[in-house]
VOGU-3710 file (C-alpha; in Angstrom, 3 decimals, decimal comma):
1> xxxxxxxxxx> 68,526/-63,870/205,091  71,700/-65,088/206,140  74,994/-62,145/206,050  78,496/-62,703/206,089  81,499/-60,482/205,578  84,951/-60,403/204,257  87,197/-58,511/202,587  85,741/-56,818/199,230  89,345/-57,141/196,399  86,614/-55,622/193,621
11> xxxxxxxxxx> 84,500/-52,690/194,135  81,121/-53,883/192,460  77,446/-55,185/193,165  76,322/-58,368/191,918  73,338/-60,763/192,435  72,177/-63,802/191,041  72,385/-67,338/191,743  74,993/-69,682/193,704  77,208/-72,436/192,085  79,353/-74,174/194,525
21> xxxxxxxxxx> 82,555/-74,483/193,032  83,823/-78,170/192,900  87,177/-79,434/191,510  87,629/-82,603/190,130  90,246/-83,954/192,439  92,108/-87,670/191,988  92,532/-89,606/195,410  96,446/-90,081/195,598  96,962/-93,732/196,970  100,510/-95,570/197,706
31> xxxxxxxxxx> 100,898/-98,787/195,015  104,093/-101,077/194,919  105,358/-100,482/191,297  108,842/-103,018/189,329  109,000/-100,821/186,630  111,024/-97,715/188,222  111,811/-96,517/184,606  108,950/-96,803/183,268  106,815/-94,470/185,996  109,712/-92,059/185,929
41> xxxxxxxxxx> 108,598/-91,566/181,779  104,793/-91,238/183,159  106,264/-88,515/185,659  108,179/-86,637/182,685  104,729/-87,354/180,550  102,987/-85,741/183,156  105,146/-82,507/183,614  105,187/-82,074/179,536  101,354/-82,011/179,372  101,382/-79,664/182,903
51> xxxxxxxxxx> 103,779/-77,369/180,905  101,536/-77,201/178,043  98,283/-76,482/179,933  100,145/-73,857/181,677  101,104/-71,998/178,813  97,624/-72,125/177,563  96,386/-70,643/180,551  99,195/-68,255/180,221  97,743/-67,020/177,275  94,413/-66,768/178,518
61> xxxxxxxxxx> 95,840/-64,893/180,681  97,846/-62,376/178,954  94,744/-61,431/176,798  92,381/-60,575/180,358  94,551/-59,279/182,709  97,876/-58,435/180,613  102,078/-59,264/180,944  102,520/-58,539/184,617  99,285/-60,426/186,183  100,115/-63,068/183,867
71> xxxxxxxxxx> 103,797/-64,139/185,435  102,794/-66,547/188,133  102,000/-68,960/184,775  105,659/-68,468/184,062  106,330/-68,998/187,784  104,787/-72,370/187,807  106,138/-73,328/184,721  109,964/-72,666/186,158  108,765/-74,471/189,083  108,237/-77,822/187,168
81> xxxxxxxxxx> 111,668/-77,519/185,735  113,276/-76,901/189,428  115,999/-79,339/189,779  115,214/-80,234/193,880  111,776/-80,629/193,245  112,297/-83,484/190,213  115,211/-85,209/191,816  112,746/-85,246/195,409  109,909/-86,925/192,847  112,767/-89,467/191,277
91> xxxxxxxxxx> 114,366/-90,366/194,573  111,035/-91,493/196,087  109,932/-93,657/192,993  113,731/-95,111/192,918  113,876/-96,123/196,737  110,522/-96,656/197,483  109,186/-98,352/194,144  106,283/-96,526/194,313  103,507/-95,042/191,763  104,086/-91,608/190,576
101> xxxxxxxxxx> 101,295/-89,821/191,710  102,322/-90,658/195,506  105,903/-89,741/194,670  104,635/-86,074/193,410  101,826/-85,869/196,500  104,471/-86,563/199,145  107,248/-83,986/197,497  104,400/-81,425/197,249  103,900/-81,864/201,175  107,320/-81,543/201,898
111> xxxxxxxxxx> 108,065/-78,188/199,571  104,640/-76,774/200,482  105,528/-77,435/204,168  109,128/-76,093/203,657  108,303/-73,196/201,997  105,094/-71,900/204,606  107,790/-72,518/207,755  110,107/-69,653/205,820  110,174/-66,402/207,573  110,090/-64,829/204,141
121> xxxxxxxxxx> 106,830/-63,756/202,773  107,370/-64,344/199,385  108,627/-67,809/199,889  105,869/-68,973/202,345  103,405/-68,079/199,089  105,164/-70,607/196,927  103,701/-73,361/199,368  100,663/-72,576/197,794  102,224/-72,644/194,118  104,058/-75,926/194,899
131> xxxxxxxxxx> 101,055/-77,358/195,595  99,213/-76,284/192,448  101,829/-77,277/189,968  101,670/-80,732/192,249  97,954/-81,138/192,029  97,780/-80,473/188,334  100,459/-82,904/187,329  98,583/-85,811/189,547  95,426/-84,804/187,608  97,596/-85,278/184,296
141> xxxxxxxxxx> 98,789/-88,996/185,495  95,142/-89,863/186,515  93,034/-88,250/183,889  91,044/-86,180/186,111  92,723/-82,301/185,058  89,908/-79,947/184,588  87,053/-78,129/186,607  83,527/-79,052/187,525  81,025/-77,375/184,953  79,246/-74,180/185,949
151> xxxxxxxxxx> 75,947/-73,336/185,058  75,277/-72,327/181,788  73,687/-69,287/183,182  75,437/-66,243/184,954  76,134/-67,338/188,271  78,006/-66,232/191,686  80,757/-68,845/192,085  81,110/-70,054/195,781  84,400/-71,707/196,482  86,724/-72,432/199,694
161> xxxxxxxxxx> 89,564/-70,877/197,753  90,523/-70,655/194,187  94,345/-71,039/192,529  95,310/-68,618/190,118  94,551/-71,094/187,167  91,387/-71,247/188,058  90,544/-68,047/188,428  92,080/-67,350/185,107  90,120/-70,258/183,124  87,034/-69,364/184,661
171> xxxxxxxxxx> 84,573/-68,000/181,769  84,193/-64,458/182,658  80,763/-64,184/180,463  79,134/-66,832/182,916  80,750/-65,211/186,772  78,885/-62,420/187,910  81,160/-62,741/190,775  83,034/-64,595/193,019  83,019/-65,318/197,216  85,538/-67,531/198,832
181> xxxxxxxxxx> 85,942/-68,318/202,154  89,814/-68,188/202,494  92,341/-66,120/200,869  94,246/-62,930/201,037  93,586/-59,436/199,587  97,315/-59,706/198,621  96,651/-63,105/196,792  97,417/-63,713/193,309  93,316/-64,768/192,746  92,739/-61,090/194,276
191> xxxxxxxxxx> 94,712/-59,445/191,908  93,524/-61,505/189,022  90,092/-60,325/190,174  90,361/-57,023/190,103  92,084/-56,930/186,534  89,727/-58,828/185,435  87,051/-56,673/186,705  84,848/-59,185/188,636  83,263/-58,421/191,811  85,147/-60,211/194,623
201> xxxxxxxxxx> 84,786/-60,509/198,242  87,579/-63,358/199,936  87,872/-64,517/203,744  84,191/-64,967/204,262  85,068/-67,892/206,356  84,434/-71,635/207,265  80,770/-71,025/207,435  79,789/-69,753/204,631  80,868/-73,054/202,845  78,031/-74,779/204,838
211> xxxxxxxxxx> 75,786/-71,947/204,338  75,681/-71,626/200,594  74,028/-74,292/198,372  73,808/-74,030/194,477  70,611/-72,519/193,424  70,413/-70,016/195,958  69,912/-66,232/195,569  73,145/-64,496/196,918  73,666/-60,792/196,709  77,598/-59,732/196,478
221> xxxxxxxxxx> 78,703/-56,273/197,670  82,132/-55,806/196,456  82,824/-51,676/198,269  81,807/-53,464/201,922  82,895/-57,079/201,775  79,264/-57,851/202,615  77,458/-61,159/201,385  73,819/-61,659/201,791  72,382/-65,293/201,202  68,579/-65,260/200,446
231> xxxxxxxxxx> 68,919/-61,401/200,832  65,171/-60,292/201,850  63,370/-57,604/199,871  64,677/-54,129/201,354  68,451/-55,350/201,181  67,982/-57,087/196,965  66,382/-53,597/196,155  68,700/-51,570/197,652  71,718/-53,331/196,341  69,886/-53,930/192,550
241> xxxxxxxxxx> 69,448/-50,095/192,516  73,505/-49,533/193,209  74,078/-51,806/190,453  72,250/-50,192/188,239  73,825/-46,700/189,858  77,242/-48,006/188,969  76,182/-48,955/185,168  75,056/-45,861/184,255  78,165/-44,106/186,032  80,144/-46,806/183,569
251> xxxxxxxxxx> 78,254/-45,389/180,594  79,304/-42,342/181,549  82,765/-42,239/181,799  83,027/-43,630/178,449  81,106/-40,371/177,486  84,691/-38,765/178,195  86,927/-39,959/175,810  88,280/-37,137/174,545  87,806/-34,930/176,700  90,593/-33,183/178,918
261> xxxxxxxxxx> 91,629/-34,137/182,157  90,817/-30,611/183,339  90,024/-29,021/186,609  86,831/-27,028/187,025  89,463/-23,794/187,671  91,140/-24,520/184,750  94,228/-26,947/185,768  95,431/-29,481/183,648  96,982/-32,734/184,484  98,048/-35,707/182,736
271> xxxxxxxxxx> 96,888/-39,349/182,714  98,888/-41,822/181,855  98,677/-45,584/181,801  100,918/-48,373/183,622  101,612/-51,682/181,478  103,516/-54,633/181,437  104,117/-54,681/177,886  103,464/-54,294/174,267  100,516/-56,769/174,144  98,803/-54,369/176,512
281> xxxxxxxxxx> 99,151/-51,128/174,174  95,641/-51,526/173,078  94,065/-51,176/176,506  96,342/-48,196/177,111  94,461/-46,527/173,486  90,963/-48,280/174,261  91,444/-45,764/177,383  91,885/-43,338/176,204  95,322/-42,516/178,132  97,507/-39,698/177,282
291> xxxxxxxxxx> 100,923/-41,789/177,240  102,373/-44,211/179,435  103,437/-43,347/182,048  105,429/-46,695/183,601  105,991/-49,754/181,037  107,799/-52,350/183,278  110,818/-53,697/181,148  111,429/-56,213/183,486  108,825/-58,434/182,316  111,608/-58,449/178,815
301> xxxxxxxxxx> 113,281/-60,892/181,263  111,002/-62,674/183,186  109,303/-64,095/180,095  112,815/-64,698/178,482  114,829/-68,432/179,357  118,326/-66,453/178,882  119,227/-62,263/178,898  117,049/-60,606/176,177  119,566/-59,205/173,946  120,279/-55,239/172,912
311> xxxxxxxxxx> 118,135/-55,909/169,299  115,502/-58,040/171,273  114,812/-55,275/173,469  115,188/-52,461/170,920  112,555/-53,569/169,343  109,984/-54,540/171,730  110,861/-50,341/172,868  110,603/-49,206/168,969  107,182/-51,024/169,066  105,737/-49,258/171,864
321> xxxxxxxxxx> 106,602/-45,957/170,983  105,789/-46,137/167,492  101,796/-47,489/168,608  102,286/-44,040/170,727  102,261/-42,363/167,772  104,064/-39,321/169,516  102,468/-39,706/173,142  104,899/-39,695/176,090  106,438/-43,125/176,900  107,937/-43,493/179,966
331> xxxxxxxxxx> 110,231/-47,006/180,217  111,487/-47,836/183,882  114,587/-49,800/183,682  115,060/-53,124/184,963  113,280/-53,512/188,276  114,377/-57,461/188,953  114,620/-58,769/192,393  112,156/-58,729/195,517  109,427/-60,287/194,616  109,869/-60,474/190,668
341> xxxxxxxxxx> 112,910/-63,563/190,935  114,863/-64,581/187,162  116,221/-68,361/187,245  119,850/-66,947/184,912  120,414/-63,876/186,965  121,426/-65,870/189,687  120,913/-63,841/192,746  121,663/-65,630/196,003  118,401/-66,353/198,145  118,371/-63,254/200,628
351> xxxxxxxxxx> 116,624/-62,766/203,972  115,144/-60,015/203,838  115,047/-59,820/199,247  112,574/-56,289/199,896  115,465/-54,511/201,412  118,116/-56,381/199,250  119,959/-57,041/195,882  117,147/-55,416/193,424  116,330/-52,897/190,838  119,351/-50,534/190,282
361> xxxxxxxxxx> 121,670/-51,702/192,969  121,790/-54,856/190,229  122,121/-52,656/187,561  125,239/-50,691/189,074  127,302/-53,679/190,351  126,271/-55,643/186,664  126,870/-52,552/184,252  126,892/-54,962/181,483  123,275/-56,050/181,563  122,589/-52,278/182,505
371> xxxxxxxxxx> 125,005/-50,749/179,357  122,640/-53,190/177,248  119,451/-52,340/178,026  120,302/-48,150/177,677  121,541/-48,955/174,650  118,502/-50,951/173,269  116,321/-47,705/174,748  118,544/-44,658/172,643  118,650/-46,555/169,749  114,699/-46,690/170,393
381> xxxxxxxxxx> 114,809/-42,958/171,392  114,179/-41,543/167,797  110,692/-43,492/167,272  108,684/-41,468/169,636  108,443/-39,600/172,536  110,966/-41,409/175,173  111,157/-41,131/179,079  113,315/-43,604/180,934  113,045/-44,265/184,471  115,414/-45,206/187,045
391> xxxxxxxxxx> 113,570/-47,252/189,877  115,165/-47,549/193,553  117,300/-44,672/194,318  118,706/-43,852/197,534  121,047/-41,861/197,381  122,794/-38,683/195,224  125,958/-40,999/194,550  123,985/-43,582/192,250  122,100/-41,397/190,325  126,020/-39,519/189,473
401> xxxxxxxxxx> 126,877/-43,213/188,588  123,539/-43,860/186,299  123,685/-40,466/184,353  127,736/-41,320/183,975  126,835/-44,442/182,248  124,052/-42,716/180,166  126,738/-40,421/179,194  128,988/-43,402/178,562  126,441/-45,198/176,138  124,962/-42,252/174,398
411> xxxxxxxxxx> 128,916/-41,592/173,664  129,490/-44,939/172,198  126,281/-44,893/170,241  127,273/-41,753/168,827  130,397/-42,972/167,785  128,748/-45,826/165,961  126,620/-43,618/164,276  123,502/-44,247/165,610  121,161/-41,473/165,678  119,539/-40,885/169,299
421> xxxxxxxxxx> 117,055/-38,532/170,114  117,643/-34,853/171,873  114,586/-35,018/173,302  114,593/-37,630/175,748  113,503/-37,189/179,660  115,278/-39,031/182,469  113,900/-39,558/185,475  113,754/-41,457/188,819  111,379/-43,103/191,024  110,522/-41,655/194,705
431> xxxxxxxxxx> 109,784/-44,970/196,294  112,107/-44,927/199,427  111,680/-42,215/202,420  115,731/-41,834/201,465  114,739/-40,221/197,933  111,794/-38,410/199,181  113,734/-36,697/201,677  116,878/-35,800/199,960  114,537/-34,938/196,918  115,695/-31,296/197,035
441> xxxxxxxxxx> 119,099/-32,703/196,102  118,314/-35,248/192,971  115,894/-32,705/191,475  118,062/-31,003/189,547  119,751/-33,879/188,180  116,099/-34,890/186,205  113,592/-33,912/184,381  110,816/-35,743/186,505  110,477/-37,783/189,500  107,589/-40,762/189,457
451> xxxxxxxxxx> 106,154/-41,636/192,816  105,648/-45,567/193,164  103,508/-45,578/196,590  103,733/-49,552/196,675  107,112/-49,181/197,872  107,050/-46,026/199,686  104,293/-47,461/201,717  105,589/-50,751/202,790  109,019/-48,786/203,118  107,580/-45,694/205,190
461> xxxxxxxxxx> 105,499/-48,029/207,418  107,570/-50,845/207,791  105,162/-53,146/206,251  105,877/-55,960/203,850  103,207/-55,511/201,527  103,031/-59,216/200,519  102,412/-60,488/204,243  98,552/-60,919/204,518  99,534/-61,217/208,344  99,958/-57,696/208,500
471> xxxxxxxxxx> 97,122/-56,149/206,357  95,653/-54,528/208,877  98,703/-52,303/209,671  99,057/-50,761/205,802  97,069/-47,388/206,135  98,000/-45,985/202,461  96,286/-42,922/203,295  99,163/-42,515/206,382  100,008/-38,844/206,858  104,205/-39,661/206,898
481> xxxxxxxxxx> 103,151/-41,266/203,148  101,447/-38,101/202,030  103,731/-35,691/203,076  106,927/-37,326/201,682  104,573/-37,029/198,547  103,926/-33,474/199,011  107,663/-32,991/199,731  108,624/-34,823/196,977  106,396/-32,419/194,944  107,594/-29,255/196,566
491> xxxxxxxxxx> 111,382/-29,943/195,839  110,362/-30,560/191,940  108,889/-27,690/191,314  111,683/-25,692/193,164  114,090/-27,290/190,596  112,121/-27,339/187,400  111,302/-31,113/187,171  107,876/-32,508/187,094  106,254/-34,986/189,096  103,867/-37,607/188,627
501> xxxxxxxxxx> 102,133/-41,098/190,654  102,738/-44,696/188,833  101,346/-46,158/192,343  98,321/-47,799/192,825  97,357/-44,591/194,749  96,817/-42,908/191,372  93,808/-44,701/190,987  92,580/-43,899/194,300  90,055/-41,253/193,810  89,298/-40,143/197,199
511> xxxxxxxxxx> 92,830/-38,910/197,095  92,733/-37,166/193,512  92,144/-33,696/194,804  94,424/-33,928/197,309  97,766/-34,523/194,691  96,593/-31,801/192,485  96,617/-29,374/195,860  100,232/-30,814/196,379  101,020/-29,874/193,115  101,316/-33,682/191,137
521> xxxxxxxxxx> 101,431/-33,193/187,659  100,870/-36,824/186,784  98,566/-39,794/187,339  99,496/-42,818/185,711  97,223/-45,876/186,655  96,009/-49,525/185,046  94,581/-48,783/181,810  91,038/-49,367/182,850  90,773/-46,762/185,388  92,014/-43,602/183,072
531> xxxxxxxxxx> 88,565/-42,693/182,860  87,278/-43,094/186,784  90,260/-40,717/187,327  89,801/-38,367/184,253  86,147/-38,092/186,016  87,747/-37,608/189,762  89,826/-34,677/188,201  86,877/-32,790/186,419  85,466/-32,611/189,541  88,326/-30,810/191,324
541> xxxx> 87,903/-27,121/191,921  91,276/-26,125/193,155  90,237/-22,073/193,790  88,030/-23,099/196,885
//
């Protein structure tokens, strides 16, 4: 027996046999070409068919892991049109009369190399996107686009790393789970992972790829990052009786749908579901969720080549609330900026785009785009049960300015005669220390305030949550975290509002107890884990 460890992304057991993950890759040599037109048609060739396999995949995409895990396909796409990258691929067939697969190989270099010597986090993980998009339009040009074949049986895929794509066209019936020996718990693959509910464990290192040969008995667990190769007898058993824990504890929880997310003393809480738009509705029901608690509008533009308009928008929100049938819907308003980037808005490349031009502060200083959007939301407002969500706030002065230009729309709407709903809660996000803290002031301005603990944990700590560098350093569980929470909560309650977690602490369970003590009267998490916290919450006994 042979162990290893890394980083577990998916909390699961699995064992069975290895398959060594092998891509079908085209060797990229330089060729003396006299037609310069004619390879700068196979380049354009080559990006169309790219474009087209990446909306497939897309797709694929949007059905397993829904709208927001889906956007780095739209990513790519927009980075085949990018206007440096093409003229850097042109320009080196045109001077060099060369072949266009060397063209593409040596612009990929240079971006990929670019973009990882960028201070910026987010831009040093487009080196790895650069060279994707790259790699797949040299495997158009030289017929070789595709995968190796797994086994046809259900198999542990081994790999040194694996792109988002292939993560994504992976068949899930066939994986019982995945190792690789690089990556990042931040990654897109990671992420991808865990929505798509497959045991994970990444970073195992450089010597597990020598270690592991197809056809060997591996044993994955996903809770400790550990990886046993030729496990012996004690360690299989062991871990083959925690699987078979965890699948009855599955069959379980489905045992309460429809039950209440009650306390054993009696307290009731809501459960709500975070999406990323209407296609994921039926996860949010197959959950059994009580509403929804954060549906990110923003992905309204990032899947749109030009600004959705007011009647676009209107009814995407009309849709959503009307598949509610009556259930709370809570619609945060556009949260563009950071690390979610739109080619038509425009924004100027930033140093530091975490702390920068995002979220509301775009919305204030471009009331147009905002004015539109409210609009498209009250019109919406009389087809269910409608909150909407202000994310980013700072300070006491913007949320004056955001309920001014509520006031401003509702006004106009009215005066068109358009019927809007009495009924509908506004609220804001607590996802800076600034908002936490001066909570006792923007309290009684809203109904409710929504805690996203992404932000208020790279934010509290200092931490940019995309930079693998500084994993280590994240503690989510950080006492200055929790008590701007409880705070938060405290200041809520004084003023009549409620408050509720859209964070991926929701979903943390170890920490379910300790929000209902603070008083939370929300959990709103991915649509598959209503029922792991609808079980955490039964548990609680809050009179002890």
């Amino acid at each position: 027996m042979t162990i290893f460890e890394g980083k577990g992304v998916y909390g699961a057991i699995a064992l069975g046999k290895i398959s060594v993950f092998k891509r079908k890759e085209a060797s990229v040599k330089r060729t003396h070409v006299d037609d310069i037109e004619a390879e700068k048609k196979r380049v354009e060739t080559a990006k169309s068919k790219a474009t087209e396999q990446l909306q497939e995949i897309y797709s694929k995409a949007l059905k397993e892991v829904g709208e927001a895990n889906a956007q780095i396909f739209e990513i790519h796409m927009m980075m085949l049109e990018d206007d440096d990258y093409n003229d850097s691929i042109m320009s080196i067939i045109e001077t060099q009369s060369v072949n266009a697969e060397y063209a593409i190989a040596v612009t990929a270099d240079n971006f990929a190399e670019m973009f990882a010597s960028m201070d910026d986090a987010y831009m040093q993980a487009r080196s790895a996107d650069v060279k994707d998009i790259s790699n797949r339009m040299i495997s158009c040009l030289s017929g070789t686009e595709g995968m190796s074949d797994i086994s046809q049986e259900k198999v542990i895929i081994c790999a040194d790393d694996l792109a988002p794509s292939e993560t994504v066209l992976l068949d899930k019936e066939k994986v019982l789970a995945f190792v690789t020996a690089f990556g990042s718990s931040n990654s897109h693959t990671a992420i991808l992972a865990r929505n798509m509910n497959i045991p994970a464990v990444i970073g195992v290192g450089e010597e597990f790829l020598q270690t592991a040969k197809s056809g060997d008995f591996m044993a994955v667990d996903g809770y400790t990052g550990e990886i046993f190769v030729n496990p012996d007898e004690e360690t299989r058993s062991r871990l083959e009786k925690r699987q078979t824990e965890d699948e009855e504890k599955k069959r379980l929880l489905q045992e309460l749908k429809g039950k209440e997310n009650i306390t054993l003393d009696g307290k009731k809480i809501n459960i709500y579901a975070n999406i990323g738009g209407v296609d994921n509705i039926g996860a949010v029901l197959a959950n059994d969720a009580g509403g929804i608690g954060l549906f990110r509008s923003e992905f309204l533009y990032l899947e749109s080549s030009d600004f959705p308009t007011e009647e676009q928008q209107f009814l995407a929100y009309k849709k959503v609330l009307e598949s509610m049938a009556g259930k709370k819907v809570i619609i945060r308003t556009l949260d563009i900026g950071a690390d979610k980037q739109v080619d038509y808005f425009n924004l100027a490349k930033e140093e530091n785009p975490a702390l920068g031009y995002r979220a509301i502060r775009i919305c204030l200083t471009r009331p147009e785009i905002f004015k539109t959007q409210l609009r498209a939301l009250y019109r919406a407002s009389t087809y269910g049960n409608l909150g909407i969500m202000f994310p980013m706030i700072t300070s006491v002065s913007e949320l004056e300015q955001i309920l001014a230009i509520c006031d401003e729309v509702k006004k106009e709407l009215c005066a068109d005669g358009v019927m809007i709903s009495d009924k509908i809660e506004l609220g804001i996000m607590i996802e800076t220390p600034a908002a936490a803290i001066i909570s006792d002031r923007l309290a009684p301005m809203v109904d409710f305030f929504s805690v996203g603990t992404n932000d208020l944990t790279q934010y509290t700590l200092a931490c940019d949550r995309q930079n693998a560098a500084i994993e280590s350093f994240v503690d989510t569980h950080h006492e200055a975290i929790l008590r701007l929470i409880e705070m938060s909560a405290k200041n809520a309650h004084e003023h009549g509002a409620w408050i509720g977690i859209c964070g991926e602490l929701a979903a943390d369970t170890s920490l379910t107890e300790t929000f209902l003590r603070m008083g939370i009267d929300e959990l709103s998490v991915s649509p598959t884990f209503v029922l792991k916290v609808r079980d955490a919450v039964r548990h609680c006994d809050l009179s002890k």
